[in-house]
N, C-alpha and C positions, 0 to 999 in steps of 0.2 A: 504493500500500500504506500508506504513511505517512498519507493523506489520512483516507483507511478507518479506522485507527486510532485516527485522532485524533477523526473524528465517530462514531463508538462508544465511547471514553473520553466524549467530552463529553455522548453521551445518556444516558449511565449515569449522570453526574450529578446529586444531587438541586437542585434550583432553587426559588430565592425573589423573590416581589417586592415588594417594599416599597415604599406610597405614601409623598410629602412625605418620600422619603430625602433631599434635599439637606444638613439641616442637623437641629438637634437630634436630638432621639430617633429619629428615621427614620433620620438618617445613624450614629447608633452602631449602631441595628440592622442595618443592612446592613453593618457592618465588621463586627460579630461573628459573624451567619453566616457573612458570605463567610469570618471563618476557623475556623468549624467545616465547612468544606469545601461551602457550597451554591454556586453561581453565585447572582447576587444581578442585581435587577432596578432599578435604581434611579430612582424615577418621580419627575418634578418636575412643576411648571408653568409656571415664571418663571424660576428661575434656574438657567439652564442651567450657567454658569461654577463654582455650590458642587456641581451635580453633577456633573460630570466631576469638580472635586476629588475626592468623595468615590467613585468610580469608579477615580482613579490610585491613592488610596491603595490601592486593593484591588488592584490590578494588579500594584502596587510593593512588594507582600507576599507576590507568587505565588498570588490569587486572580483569579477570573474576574466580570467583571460589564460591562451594557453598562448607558448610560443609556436610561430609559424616559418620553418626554415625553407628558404627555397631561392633559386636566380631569377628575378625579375626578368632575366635578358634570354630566358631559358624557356620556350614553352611550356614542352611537356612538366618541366618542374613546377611550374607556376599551377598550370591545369590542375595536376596531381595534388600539390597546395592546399589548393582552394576545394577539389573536390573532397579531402579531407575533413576541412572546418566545414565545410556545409553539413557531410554525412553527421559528424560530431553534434551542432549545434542545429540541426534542420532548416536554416534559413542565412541568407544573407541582404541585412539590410543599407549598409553604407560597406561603400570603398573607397577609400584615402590613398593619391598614387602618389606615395615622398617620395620614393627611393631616389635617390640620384649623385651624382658623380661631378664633378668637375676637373676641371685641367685650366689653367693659366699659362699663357704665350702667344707671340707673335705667330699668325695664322703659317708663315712660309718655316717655322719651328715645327707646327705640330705635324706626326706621323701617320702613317693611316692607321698606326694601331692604334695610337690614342684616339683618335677621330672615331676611330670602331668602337673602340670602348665606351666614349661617352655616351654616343647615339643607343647603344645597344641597351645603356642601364636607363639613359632619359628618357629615351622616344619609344625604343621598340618596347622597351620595358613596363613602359605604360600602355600600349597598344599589348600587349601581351597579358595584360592582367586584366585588361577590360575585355578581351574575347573569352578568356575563362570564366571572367565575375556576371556577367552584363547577361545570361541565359538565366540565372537561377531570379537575376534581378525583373527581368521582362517576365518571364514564367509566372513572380509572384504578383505581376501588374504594380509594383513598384519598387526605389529604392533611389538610391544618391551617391552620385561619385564625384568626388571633388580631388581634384590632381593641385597638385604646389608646383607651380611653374618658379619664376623669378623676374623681377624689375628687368632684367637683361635680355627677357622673352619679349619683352615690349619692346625696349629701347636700342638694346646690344648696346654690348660693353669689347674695347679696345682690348687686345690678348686675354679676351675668351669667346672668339668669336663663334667657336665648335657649341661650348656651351652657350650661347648664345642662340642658338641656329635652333639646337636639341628643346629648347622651353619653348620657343616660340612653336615649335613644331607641336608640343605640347597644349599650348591656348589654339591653334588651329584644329588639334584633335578634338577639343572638348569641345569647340563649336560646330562640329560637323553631329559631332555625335549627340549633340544635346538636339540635334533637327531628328536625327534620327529613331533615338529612343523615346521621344518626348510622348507621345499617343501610348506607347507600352507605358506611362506612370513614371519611368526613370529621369530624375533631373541627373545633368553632368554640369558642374561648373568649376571653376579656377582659382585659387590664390598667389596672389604674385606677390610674393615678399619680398623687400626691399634689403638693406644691409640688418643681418640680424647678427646676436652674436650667440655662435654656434661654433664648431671645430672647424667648418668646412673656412670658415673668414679665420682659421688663427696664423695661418701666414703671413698675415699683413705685421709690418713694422708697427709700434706705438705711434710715428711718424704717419703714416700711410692710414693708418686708422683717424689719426688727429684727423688731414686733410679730407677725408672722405664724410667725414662726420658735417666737416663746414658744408660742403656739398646739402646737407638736408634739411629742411627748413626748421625741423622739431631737433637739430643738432643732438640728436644720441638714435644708437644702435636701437633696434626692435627685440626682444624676447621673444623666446620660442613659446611662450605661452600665450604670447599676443597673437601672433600668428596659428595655435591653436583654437584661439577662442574664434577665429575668423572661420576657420574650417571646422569648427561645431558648428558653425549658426549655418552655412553651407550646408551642410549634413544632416539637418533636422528638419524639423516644422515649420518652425518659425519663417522658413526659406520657402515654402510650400509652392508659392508662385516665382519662383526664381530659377532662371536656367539656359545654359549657355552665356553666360557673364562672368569675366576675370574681374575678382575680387583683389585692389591695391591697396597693401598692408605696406606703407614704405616712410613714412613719417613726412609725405610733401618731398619724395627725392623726385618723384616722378608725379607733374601733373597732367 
């Protein structure tokens, strides 16, 4: 009886999964839904040990979440993934596409492999998650995918022109697809974050940080929790009539 109970409370659950939640913006985004009450999906590649942290934390809060290991830039992985958390949890209702990668350099610097690399983890990797997720999503005549592009998918940025190319290719995906799934009930929209401070920015000099900061009109860095809170209100209700639209979290760098 209790068994019963408890896999009928759990299906009733609405469920998220979020690529590249280990750490930065991934891993604030899967803390904050799992506590607006989703089970949360936590998908890594490499480092298994910042996922499970970010998994206890949810656990340790009185949320649910398992870790979800797999290559974004990987179909069949991805497929296999996802048809796992489904069978687990019976439904999928939001998908968060963080995962991503960059590279810094002068465009006649970079290689094809890097060029391959980026594409493979930005673009296809999104394109790869949304033809595994986007069946279970139509089937149930609704659900919500919001990708984190970057201020650079809008504007491009001088030696990162790859990643540049890869986000933008990104906000061009989520507008095709938000025409497409829109009557099957699935909104698809965007957040484009601006300079946050996250691992992916610890390159920069305290110098280069200074200068970049003047560049923005609210002069300081974005938290990954800001950029979180953007891609919940993307992800739920409150968005209900909202779709096909990039969301600028960037403090006035870009207007």
């Amino acid at each position: 009886m209790c068994q019963a109970f408890e896999t009928k409370r759990r299906n009733s659950v609405k469920t998220a999964l979020v690529t590249g939640a280990s750490r930065g913006i991934g891993k604030a985004v899967a803390l904050l839904l799992a506590k607006q009450g989703y089970t949360v999906g936590v998908n890594y590649l490499k480092n298994r040990a910042a996922a499970l942290r970010t998994v206890t934390e949810i656990l340790s809060s009185g949320g649910d979440a398992s870790e979800l290991p797999f290559d974004v830039g990987d179909f069949l992985q991805v497929k296999s993934g996802i048809e796992a958390f489904v069978s687990k949890y019976k439904r999928l209702d939001v998908l968060v596409l963080n995962a991503g990668i960059s590279h810094f350099g002068l465009l006649d610097d970079v290689s094809e492999e890097e060029y391959e690399a980026v594409m493979r983890t930005n673009l296809k990797g999104a394109y790869n998650c949304v033809k595994a997720a986007a069946p279970y999503m139509t089937g149930a005549g609704k659900g919500s995918i919001v990708a984190v592009s970057s201020v650079w998918g809008e504007t491009g940025a001088s030696c990162e022109a790859v990643y540049s190319a890869s986000k933008a290719g990104v906000v061009g995906l989520v507008k095709a697809l938000a025409k497409e799934y829109a009557l099957a009930g699935v909104r698809v929209n965007c957040v484009s974050p601006g300079f946050v401070g996250t691992e992916m920015n610890d390159r920069l000099s305290e110098k280069e940080r200074e200068e970049f900061l003047e560049q923005i009109p609210m002069n300081r860095a974005g938290s990954p929790e800001e950029i979180a809170r953007a891609v919940a209100f993307l992800a739920g209700d409150d968005s209900s009539y909202i779709t096909g639209q990039v969301l600028s979290v960037n403090g006035g760098l870009y207007i």
